[in-house]
Structure formats: C-alpha cells, structure tokens
C-alpha positions in Angstrom: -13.0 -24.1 -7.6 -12.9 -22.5 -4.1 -15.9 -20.9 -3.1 -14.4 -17.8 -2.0 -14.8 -14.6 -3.5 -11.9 -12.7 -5.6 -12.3 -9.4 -3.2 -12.0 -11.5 0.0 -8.7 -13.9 -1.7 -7.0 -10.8 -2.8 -7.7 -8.6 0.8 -6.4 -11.6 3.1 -3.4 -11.9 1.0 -2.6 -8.0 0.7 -3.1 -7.8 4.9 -1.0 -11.1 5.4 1.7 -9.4 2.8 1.8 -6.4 4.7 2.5 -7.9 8.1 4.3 -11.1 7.1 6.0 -10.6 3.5 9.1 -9.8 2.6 9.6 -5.9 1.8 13.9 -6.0 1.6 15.1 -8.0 -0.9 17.4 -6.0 -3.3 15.1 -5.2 -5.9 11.9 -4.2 -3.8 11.2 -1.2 -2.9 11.5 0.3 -6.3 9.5 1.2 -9.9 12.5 1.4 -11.8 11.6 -1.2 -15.0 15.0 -1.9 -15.3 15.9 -3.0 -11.8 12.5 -4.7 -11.6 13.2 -6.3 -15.1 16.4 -7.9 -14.6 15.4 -9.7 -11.0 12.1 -11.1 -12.4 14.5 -12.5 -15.6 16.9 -13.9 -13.0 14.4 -15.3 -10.5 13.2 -17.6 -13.4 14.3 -21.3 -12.5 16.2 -20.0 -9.6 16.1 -19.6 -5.7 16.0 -16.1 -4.4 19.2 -16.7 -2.3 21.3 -17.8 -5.2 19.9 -14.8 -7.3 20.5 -12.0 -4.8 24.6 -12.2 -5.0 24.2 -12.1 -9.0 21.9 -9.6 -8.9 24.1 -7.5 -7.3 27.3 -8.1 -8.9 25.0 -7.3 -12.4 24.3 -4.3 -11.1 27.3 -3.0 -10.4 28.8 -3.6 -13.8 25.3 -3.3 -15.4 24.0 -0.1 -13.2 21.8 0.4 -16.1 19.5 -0.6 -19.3 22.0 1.6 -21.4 25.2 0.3 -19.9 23.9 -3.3 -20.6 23.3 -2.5 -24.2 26.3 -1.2 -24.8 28.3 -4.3 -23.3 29.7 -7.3 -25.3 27.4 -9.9 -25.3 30.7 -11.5 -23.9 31.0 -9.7 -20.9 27.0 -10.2 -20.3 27.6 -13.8 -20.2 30.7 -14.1 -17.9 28.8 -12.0 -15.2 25.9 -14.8 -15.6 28.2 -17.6 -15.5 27.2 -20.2 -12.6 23.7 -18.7 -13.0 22.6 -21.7 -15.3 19.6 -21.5 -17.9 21.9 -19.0 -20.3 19.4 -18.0 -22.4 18.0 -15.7 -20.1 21.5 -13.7 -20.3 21.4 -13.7 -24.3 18.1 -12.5 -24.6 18.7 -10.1 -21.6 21.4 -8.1 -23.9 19.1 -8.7 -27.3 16.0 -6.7 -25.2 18.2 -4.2 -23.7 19.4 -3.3 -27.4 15.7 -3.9 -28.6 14.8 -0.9 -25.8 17.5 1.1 -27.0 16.6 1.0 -30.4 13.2 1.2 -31.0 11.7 2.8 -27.6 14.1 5.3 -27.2 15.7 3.3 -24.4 12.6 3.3 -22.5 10.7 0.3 -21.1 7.0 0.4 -22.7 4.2 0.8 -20.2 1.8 -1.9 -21.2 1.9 -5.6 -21.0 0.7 -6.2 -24.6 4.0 -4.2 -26.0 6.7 -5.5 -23.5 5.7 -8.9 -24.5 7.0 -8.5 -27.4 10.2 -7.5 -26.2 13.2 -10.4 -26.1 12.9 -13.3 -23.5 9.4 -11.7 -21.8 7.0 -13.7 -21.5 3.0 -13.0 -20.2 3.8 -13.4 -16.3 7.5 -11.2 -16.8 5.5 -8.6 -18.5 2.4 -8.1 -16.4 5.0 -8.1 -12.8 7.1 -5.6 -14.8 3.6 -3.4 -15.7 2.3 -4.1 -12.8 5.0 -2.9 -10.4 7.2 0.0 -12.5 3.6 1.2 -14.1 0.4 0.1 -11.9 -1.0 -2.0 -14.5 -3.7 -4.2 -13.2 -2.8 -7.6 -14.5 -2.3 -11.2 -13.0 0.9 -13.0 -13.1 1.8 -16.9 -13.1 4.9 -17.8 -11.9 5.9 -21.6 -10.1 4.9 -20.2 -6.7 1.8 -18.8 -8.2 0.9 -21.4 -10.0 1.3 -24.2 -6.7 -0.4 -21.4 -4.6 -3.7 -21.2 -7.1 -3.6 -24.7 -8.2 -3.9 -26.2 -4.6 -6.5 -23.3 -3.3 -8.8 -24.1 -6.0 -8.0 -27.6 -6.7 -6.7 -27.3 -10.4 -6.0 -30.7 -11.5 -3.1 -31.3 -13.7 0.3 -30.5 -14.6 0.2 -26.6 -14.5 2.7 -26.8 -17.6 0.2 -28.1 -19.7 -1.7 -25.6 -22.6 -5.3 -26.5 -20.8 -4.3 -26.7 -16.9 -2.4 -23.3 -18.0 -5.1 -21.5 -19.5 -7.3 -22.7 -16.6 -4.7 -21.1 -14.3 -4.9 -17.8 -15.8 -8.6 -17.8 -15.8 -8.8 -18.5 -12.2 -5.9 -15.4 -11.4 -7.5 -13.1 -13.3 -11.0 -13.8 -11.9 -9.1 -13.1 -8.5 -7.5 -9.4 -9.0 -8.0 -6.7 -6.6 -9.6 -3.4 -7.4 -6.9 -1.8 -5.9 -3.2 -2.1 -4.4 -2.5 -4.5 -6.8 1.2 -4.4 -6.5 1.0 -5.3 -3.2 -1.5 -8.4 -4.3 1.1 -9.7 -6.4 3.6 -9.0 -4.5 1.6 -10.9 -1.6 1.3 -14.5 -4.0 5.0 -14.8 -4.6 5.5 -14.2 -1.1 3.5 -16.6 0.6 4.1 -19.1 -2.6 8.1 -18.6 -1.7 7.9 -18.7 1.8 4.2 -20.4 3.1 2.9 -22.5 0.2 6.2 -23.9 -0.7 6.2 -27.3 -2.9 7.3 -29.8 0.2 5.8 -29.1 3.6 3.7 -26.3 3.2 3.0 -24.1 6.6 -0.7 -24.2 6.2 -1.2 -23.0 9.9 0.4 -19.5 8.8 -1.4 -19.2 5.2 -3.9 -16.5 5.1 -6.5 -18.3 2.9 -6.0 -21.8 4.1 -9.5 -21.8 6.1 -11.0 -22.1 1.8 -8.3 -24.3 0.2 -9.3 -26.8 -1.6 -6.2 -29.4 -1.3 -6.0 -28.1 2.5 -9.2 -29.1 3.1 -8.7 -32.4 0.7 -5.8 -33.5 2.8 -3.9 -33.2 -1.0 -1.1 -30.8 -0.6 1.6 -32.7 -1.8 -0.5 -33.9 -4.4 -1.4 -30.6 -6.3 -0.5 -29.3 -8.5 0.3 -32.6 -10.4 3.9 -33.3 -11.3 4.9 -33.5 -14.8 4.7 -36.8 -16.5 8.2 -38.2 -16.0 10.5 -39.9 -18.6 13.1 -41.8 -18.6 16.1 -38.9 -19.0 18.6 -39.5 -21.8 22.2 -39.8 -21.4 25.2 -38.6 -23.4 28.4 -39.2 -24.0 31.4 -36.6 -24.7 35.2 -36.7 -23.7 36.1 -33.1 -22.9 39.7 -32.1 -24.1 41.8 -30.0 -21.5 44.6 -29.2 -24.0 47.4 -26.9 -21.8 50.4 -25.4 -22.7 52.9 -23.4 -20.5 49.6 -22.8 -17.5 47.1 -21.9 -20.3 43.9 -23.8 -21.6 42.6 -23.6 -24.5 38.5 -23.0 -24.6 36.4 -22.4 -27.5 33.3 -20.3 -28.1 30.1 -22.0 -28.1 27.6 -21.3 -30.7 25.2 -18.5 -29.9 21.8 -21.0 -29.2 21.9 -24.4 -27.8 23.1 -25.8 -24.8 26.1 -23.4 -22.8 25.2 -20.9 -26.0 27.6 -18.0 -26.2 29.9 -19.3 -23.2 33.8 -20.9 -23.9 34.0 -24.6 -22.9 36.4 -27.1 -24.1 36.6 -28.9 -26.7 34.9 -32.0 -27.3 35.4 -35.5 -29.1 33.4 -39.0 -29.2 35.9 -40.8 -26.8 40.3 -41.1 -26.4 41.1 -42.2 -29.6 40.3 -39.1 -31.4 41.9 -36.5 -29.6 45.2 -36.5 -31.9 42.7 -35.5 -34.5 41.1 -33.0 -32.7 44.3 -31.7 -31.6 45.7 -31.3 -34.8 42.7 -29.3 -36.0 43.3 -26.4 -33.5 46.6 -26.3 -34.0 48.2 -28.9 -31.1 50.7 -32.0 -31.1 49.8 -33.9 -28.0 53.0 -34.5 -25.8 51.0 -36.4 -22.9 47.6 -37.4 -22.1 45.9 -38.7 -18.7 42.0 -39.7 -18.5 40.7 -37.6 -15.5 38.0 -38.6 -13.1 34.2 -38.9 -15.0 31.7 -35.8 -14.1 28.3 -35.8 -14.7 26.1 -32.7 -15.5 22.1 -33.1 -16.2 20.0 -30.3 -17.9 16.6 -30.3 -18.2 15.7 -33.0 -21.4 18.9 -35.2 -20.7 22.1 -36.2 -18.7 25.5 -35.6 -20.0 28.6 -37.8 -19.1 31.9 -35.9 -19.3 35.3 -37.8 -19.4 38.1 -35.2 -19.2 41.1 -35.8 -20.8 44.3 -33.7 -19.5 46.8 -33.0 -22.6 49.8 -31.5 -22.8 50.4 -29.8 -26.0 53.0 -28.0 -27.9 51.4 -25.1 -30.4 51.9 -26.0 -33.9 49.7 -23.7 -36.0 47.9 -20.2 -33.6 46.0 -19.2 -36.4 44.4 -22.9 -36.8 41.1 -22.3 -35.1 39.1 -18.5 -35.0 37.1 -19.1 -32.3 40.1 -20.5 -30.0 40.9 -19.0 -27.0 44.4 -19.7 -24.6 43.7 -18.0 -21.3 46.0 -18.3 -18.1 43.8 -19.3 -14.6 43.7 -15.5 -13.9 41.9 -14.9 -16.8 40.0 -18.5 -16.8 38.4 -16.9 -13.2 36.6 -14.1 -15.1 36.0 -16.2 -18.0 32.0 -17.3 -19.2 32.4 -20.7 -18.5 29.4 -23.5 -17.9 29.5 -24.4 -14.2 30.6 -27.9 -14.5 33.5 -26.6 -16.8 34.9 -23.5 -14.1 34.4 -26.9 -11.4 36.6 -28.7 -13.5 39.5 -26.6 -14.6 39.6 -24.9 -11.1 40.1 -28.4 -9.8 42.9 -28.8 -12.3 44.4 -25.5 -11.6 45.5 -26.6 -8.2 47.8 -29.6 -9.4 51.4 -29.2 -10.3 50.4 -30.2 -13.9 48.6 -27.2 -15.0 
C-alpha cells in the first residue's frame, strides 16, 4: 500500500478537481437524485461522449422519475436503443416504478436502502447518496478502481471477490472528512481524464509523487487484466421477411441478450426459412443471402447471415408478438444496433 495518508490523498485530489476537473457535463452541477441517477446508470460500460447525446434525448422525453414510470417499457427501450448493455434500460423503468410505489416517488437518502432498489449497485448508490444527499461513502467504479489499484499497488484483476473487497477497503480508508462530493467527484475525473487505462499522464496527476506502479515503472501493468478466454462463436441466419416496404420484427423476450427490443427473426441456416416463414404467417416469393455481419457481446461472438425475403402475407394473426413496420417507423423503433445497421443498409436499395 502507499504510504500516504487518507487526509493528504483526498486534499490533493479535491485541489487538483477544483482547478483541473470537469464541472460542465450535463448532469453536474445538480442534487436532483433523478438526473444524478440516470447519468451514473448510463455511464456504466460506456464513454462519457457517447452518453451525453443519450442523456439528453432521455431527458427530454423522460424530464422526470414520474414520467419514466409511467412510460411503456417499449418506449424506454427505443430511446436506449444504440446505447448497448439493455439491461440497464429494463431495470431503469422497474426502479422508477419501484420509487413510485413504495417511496412515494422519492429517491431514499441512504445507500443501504437505494441498494435495494432495481439495477443499483454499491458504487451507484453511494455516488447517488453521496451527491443528491451528502452521504459520506466511497465509490468504485473502472476509473476508480485503475486509479486506486495502481496508487497503491493492488495486484489482481479488480473484478475478482478478493482484489474487490481489497479495493473497497483501501477507498474507504481514504475518505475525506469533508467536501466529499467534490472527492469523488475528483477520482472519476482524473481516472477519466489523467489515469486513463493506456498512456496515463502521470506528469499532470496530483498524487503521482506516492504511486506505487508510477514509482514501479508498472502502469500498464496494474490493475491486472482479466484472465482471457478463448470467446465463443455463434451461428444464426437472420430472416428479413418484407412485404410492400415493411419488415417484419419480433419482440424479444424480456431478459437475455437484446431483452425487450424487436429484432428479426432467426433460424439455424437457409434451408429452414420456408418453415419459419410459414409459422409467422409468410410464403416466400424470393430469397437472396446478404453479406455476413458480425456482432460480439461480452461472453461470446455472434455470426449473422442475413437472408432478404420477399413475402406475401398468408395468415396476420399467425404470430402475437409480430410486428410489420414501414422504415419511418423502423427509425424510432428499439432495435439492437447491429439490426437498425443492417435494415438501414437495406432500406436504401430498390428492393426494400
């Protein structure tokens, strides 16, 4: 561990924060748990320039925790759409409703209670307390995380139960007294924008005179990357059935991968489209194998052959969860990234 003290940590970090951080991003410069909420839920897995246009486009349908409750989970999702990680947006309506419900549709004050709440976890609650209500609690976010891991030399994949548990010893060993917010506020900052993963700018870093992997010449070793395996691969052939302009998408089911968003349907390879067809209610007049796309989540690698089908309507009622929607409506649509790629590729050729 670094042999500096928490009190002197904390105070080079709130003076470098207050010259040097950032203090205009959209959701700074307020306490309001919902605004505070919904960036520290978006920011998860994802880059502050992508989040900012989201966050406001939320916003202006969403303006508030009572408007996002009341709003089909549908609607939720389309405005998330291109976002990626779509759990976050399920479990963003479930806790809205959860606050409406049982809080009277406002946020608890305490970290131990909004933990509880839908898709918080520890490091989510305690920024939410700790900025909306002056809590005085760590957090442990990536940028955290690589910022305490290489100033005190935590071996280890931060990801794992005992590296973790390490981690949060060592943040909550270094908590200010006092302006806390602006502590915090100070470690995602200089994580984001100083002690970034590749080429960290330790001439600019406040604390760099006591880091351990500075001092080590181990920056780009710490923390430790997470074992890596091999990353399976699947196969799916992706079913573009149009008719008259329109494609037909399905609803996903509410958990899994693209949960809750329309995609298209899918079969094992060519030779079992008719089949397919024939189940939502289609008689394939034409069909021409599109160019392959790959998409890779997290645990695995998924291979997508497209197949464009023309298709006459034989039975509307055949499928429930069938949808037939024009490229006007396609635009507005919750659709997987990949998917709104693809048919807005296909929208542009005479066929469709």
């Amino acid at each position: 561990m670094s042999a500096a003290g928490p009190v002197s940590f904390a105070r080079r970090l709130i003076h470098w924060q207050k010259r040097h951080g950032r203090h205009d991003l959209p959701w700074q410069n307020t306490s309001a748990p919902y605004r505070v909420w919904l960036s520290e839920i978006m920011l998860q897995q994802t880059q502050v320039s992508t989040v900012i246009p989201y966050y406001l486009r939320f916003l202006e349908r969403f303006p508030d925790l009572q408007a996002l409750a009341a709003a089909p989970v549908d609607e939720v999702m389309a405005h998330w759409s291109g976002l990626g990680y779509y759990a976050r947006a399920r479990n963003l309506h479930a806790c809205a409703n959860v606050v409406v419900a049982e809080h009277g549709g406002e946020f608890p004050r305490d970290p131990e209670t909004i933990v509880t709440l839908p898709g918080i976890g520890r490091s989510t609650a305690n920024a939410i307390a700790v900025f909306c209500f002056g809590a005085r609690a760590p957090i442990l976010d990536g940028n955290v995380k690589r910022l305490l891991a290489r100033h005190a030399g935590i071996e280890g994949w931060p990801g794992s139960p005992a590296v973790e548990s390490q981690s949060w010893r060592y943040a909550e060993s270094l908590l200010p007294k006092t302006e806390v917010a602006a502590y915090i506020q100070a470690q995602m900052d200089l994580g984001a924008t100083v002690c970034t993963r590749s080429r960290p700018k330790c001439e600019l870093c406040p604390v760099a005179d006591d880091c351990v992997a500075r001092r080590d010449g181990r920056t780009a070793e710490l923390p430790s990357p997470k074992p890596r395996k091999a990353l399976p691969e699947r196969e799916t052939t992706m079913l573009v059935l149009v008719e008259y302009g329109r494609v037909l998408l399905l609803s996903r089911p509410p958990t899994g991968i693209w949960g809750g968003l329309l995609s298209l349907p899918e079969v094992a390879d060519a030779n079992t489209a008719e089949a397919e067809a024939a189940r939502l209610g289609c008689e394939i007049l034409e069909k021409q194998a599109l160019t392959p796309l790959t998409h890779s989540f997290t645990h695995f690698r998924l291979n997508i052959t497209p197949l464009l089908c023309e298709v006459r309507q034989t039975n509307t009622a055949a499928e429930p969860t069938a949808r037939w929607l024009t490229a006007a409506e396609l635009s507005q649509a919750p659709l997987p990234a990949p998917i709104r790629k693809l048919l807005a590729a296909l929208l542009d050729q005479p066929a469709i």
